[in-house]
N, C-alpha and C positions, 0 to 999 in steps of 0.2 A: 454675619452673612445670613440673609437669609433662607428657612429649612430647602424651600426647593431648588435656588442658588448653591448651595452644599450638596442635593442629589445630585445636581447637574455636573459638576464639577468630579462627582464620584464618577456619574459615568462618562466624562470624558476619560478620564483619569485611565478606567476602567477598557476600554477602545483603546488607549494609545499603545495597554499592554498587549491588548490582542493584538494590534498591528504588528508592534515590536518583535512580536513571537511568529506572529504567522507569516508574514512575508519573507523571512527568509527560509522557513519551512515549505511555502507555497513554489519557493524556487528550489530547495532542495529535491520536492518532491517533481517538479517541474523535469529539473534535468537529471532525476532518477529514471524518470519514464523516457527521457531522450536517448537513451543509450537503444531501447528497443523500439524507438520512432527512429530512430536515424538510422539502425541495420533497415527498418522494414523499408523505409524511403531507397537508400541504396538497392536494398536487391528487390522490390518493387518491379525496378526495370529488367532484373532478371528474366519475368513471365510470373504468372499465376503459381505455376509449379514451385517455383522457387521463395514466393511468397507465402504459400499454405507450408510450406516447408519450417518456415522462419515463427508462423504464426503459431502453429500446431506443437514446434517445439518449446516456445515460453508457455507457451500453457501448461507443460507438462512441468516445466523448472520452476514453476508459481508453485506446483502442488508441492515441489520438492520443499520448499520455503514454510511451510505450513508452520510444523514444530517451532522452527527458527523464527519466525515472525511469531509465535506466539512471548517465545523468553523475549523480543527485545519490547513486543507490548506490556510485559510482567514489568521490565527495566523500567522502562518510561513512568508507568503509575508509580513503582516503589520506589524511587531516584527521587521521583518529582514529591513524593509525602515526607521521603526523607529530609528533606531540602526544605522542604515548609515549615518542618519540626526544627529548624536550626542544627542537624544531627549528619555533619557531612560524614565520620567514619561509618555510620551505618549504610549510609550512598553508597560509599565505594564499596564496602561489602557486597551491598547488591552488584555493586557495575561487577568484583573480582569472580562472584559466582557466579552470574548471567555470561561472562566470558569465557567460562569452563564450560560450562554449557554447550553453548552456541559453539564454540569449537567443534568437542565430541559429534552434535548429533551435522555438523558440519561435513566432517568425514566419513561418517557412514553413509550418510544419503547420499555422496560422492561416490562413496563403495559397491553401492546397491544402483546408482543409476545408473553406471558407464556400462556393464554387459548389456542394461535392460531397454538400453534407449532404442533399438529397434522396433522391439516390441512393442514398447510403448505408442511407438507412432503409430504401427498399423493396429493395434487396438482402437488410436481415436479416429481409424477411418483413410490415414494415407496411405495413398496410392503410389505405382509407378517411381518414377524417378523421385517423387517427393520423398519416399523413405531413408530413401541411401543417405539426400541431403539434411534430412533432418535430424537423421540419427548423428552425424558428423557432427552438427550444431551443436546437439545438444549433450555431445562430452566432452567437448570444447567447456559450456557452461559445467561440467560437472565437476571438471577437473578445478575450476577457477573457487569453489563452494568452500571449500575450507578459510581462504581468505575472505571472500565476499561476506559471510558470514558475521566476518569479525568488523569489518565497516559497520555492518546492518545495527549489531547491538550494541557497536561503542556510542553509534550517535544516537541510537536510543538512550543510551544513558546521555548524553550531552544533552537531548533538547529537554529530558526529563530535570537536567540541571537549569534549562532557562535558556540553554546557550544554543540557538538553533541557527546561526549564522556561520559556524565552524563546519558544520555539516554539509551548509548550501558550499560554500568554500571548496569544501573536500570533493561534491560530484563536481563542481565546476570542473576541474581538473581530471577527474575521471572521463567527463562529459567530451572536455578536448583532446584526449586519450585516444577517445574511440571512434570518434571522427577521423582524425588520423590517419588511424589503424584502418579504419572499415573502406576507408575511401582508397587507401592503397593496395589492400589486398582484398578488396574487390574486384580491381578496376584492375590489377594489375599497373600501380605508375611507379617510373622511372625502375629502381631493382629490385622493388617489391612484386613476387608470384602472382599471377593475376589464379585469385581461387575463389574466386567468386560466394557462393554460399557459409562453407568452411571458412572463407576470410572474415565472414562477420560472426564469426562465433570465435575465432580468435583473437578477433580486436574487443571482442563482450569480455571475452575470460578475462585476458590481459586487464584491460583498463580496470573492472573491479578487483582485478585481485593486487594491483595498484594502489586502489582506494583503502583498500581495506589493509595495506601496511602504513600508509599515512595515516590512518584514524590508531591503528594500534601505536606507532610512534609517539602520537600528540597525548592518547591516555596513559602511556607510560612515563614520558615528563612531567604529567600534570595538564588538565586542560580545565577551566569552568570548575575550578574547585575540586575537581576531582580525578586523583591519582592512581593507576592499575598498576598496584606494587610487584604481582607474579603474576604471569599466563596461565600458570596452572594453582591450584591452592586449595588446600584440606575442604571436602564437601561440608558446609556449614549447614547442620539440619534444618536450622529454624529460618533463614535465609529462605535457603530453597525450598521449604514451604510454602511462604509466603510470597515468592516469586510462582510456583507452579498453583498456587491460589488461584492467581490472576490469570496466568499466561495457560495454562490448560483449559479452559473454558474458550480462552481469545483463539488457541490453538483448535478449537471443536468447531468454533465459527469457521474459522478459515476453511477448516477440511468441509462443512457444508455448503460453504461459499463453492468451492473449488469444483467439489463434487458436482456438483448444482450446474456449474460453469460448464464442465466438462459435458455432463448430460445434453445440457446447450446447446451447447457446439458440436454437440455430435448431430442432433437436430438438425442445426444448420447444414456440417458437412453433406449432409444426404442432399441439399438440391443442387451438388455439385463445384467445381475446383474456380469453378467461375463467382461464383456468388458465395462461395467463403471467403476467398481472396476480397469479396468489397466487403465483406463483414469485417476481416481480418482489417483492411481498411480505417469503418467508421467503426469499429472497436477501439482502434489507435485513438481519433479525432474525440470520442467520447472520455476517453481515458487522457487525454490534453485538458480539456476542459473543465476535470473533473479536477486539474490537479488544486485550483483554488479552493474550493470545498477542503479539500484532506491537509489543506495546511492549516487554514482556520480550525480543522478536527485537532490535529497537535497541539495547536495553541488551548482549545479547550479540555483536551487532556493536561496539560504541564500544569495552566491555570487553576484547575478544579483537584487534581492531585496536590497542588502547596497550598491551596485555599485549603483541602481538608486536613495536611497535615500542621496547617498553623491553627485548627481548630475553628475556623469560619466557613460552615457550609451554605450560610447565606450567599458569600461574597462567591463561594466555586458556584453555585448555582447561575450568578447574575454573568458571570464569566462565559457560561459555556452559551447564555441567550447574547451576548453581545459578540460570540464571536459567530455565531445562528444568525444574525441580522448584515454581517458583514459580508460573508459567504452568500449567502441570498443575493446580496447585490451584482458581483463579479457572474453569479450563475448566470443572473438574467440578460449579461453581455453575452457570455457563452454561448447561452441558448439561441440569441439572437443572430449569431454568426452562422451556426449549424444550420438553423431555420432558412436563413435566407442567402446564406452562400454556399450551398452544398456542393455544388460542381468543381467553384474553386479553390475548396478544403480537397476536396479527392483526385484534383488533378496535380494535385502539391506532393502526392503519394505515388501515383501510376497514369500511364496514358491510352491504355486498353480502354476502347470505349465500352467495352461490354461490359467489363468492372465498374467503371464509371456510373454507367447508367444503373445496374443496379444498385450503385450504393449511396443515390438522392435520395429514394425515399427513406428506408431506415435509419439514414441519418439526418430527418428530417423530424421520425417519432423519438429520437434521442433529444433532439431537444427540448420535448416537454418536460422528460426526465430532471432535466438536471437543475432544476429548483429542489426535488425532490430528494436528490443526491446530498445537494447541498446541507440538506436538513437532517436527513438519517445519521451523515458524517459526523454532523457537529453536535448533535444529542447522543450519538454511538460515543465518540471521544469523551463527550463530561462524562457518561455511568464509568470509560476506563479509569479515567482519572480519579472516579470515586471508588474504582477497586471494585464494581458489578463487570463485571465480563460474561457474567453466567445468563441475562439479561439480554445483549446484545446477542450472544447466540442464539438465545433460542428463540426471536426474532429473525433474524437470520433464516434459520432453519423454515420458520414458520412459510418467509418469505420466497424462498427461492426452491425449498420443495413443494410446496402447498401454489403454489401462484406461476413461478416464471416457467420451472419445466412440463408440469404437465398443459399450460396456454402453450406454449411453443411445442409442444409435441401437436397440439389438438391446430396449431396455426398451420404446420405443416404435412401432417396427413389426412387430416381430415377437411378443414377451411380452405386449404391452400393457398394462405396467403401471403405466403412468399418470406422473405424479409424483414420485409414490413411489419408482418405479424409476429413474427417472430420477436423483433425489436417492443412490439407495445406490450409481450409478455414480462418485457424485461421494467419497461413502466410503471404498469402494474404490481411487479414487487416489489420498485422503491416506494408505490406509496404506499402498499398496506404497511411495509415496516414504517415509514413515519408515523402511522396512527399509532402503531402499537409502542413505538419511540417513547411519543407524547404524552402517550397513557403510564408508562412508568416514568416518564420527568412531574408528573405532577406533583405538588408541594406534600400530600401527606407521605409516597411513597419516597420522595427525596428525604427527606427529614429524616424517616424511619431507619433508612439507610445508613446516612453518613451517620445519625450516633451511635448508630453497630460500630461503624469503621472506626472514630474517633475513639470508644475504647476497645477497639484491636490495636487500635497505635499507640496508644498509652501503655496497654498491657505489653507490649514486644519490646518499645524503649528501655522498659523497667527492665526486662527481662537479659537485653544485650550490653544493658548500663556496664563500662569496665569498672 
């Protein structure tokens, strides 16, 4: 065969894995996000009030997540190198420590948020009836965190094993859960309490704390090659090094991300409960859209963590640009929906025209974004994959303090441009982080990289060898 017939064949070869991996990731992550698209839809109809209520308090249980999503991003890299090394007891070491983990800091930020959640709210600016309801929400969610928890990082460790279709499986059933649940005690039907706000933070807790004894079930039989022999198990030092390696750095992003968020939306809050409520909105619509990007991100994590741990940083490099080219594609369907059907995306949500109408235009500058999105994702995902997380932060950092909040301060008290402006601050720091993305994927600092990594992994194998 000839040489360019054999490249070609590599990268089909190469695309059929990122499909395999990302589409059912694209749908996990899809109807991970439907649990808090389908409260917002339901109590949408509630009023504004009840909508900034709903909105204002996932913001605050994102922050709670922080820690937590960092051990199942540690999971995911160290599972997936493990896995590429042929070396599945060291896997499940990581999966047995990441689940101690994630447990623990599971229940204290349980412990710590259920007196705090009043406060919390009116710190990010609610008002009025909005407090009472949001605070109900959100220890509803607080109380569900001990299980949710344990969802989050088993199936980190599953997609890090390859198996990212267990996981889409496992919200699928959360997803119908909560539907359910939200649509009856919402609405009050047939013997279910009509409680409106509270109903949907009952049916959030319930369904993930659901999901998350189905995914500890499946790890404790055995799932994807790998088996969660004790819930609880002797603190392994070198383990949890090499997990808080990864997952501390990924954990610094997120609390800048959050932080940054929050700044944000405190921005936004100030032009009032009407034009939060449509941000709160085409935040949702942007965060649907984006879900294709973050599952191709996966697939480029899983991909470039067993490429590096089989010792081919060639093949994780060409991994993380073919699943960059795939993700590009679906964005620019995205983008094209947002663009040119904004009225009929946000009437899908609410039927206040005053929300309405302001939430066309910044979910009209959302769609230039999200090629952008797409990009940052899926070059953020290979550095995890390559075990740099320290990289991705402080991009991050660069991006969302240096760029998004002080434009969106400067869009709203000084420009006055509404929404709008506010939104193309937010553009603006996905692209500076893609340059800066790009600039660390380039081939000498790639290289330099993974054979640091390559013999960290040698030297740890050696070290855990029974």
């Amino acid at each position: 065969m000839p040489p360019s017939m054999v490249g070609e064949s590599a990268a089909g070869t190469l695309r059929r894995q990122v499909v395999r991996l990302a589409l059912p990731a694209v749908g996990e992550q899809l109807l991970t996000l439907m649990v808090g698209i389908v409260n917002t839809m339901l109590v949408g109809h509630l009023g504004a009030e009840a909508l900034t209520a709903v909105g204002l308090s996932s913001t605050i249980a994102g922050m709670a997540h922080i820690f937590i999503s960092a051990v199942g991003t540690g999971t995911t890299a160290m599972v997936a190198q493990a896995v590429g090394a042929g070396n599945r007891p060291l896997a499940e070491r990581f999966l047995e420590q990441a689940v101690m983990v994630a447990l623990g800091l599971g229940l204290l930020v349980a412990i710590i948020l259920f007196p705090l959640a009043r406060g919390a709210l009116v710190l990010m600016g609610a008002e009025g009836a909005t407090v009472g309801m949001g605070a109900t929400y959100l220890r509803c969610i607080a109380a569900s965190l001990p299980f949710s928890v344990l969802m989050f990082v088993g199936n980190a460790a599953l997609r890090g094993s390859g198996d990212t279709r267990s996981p889409m499986i496992v919200m699928s059933g959360v997803n119908l859960l909560n539907l359910l649940l939200s649509y009856g005690l919402i609405r009050g039907v047939g013997p279910l309490p009509e409680l409106g706000v509270t109903g949907a933070g009952v049916a959030a807790a319930t369904s993930t704390a659901t999901g998350g004894v189905v995914v500890l079930a499946a790890l404790l039989s055995g799932r994807a090659g790998l088996r969660l022999s004790r819930l609880v198990n002797r603190p392994d030092r070198q383990v949890l090094t090499s997990l808080l390696r990864i997952g501390l750095p990924a954990g610094g992003e997120s609390l800048l991300m959050h932080g940054a968020f929050l700044a944000y939306q405190r921005s936004i809050s100030s032009l009032g409960t009407v034009a939060y409520a449509a941000y709160i909105i085409a935040q949702r619509i942007e965060s649907l859209n984006s879900m294709p990007a973050m599952g191709f991100a996966i697939a480029s994590t899983t991909l470039s963590g067993q490429a590096i741990g089989a010792g081919d940083p060639a093949r994780a490099r060409r991994s993380v640009f073919a699943s960059l080219q795939l993700a590009l594609c679906l964005a620019a369907v995205c983008a094209t929906l947002s663009f040119t059907m904004p009225r009929f995306l946000l009437e899908r949500f609410t039927q206040e025209p005053d929300v309405i109408a302001q939430g066309i235009a910044p979910l009209r500058v959302v769609a230039f974004a999200q090629p952008l999105m797409a990009i940052a994702f899926s070059l953020s995902g290979g550095l995890r994959g390559a075990g740099d997380t320290r990289s991705p932060m402080t991009i991050t950092g660069i991006g969302s303090w240096c760029v998004r909040v002080p434009l969106a301060v400067l869009a709203v008290t000084v420009f006055d441009l509404g929404l709008a402006g506010v939104q193309a601050s937010m553009m603006l720091d996905w692209l500076v982080r893609c340059i800066l993305l790009g600039w660390r994927f380039r081939p000498a600092a790639w290289q330099q990289r993974t054979a640091k990594l390559s013999g960290e992994l040698a030297t740890a194998a050696a070290n855990r060898a029974p």
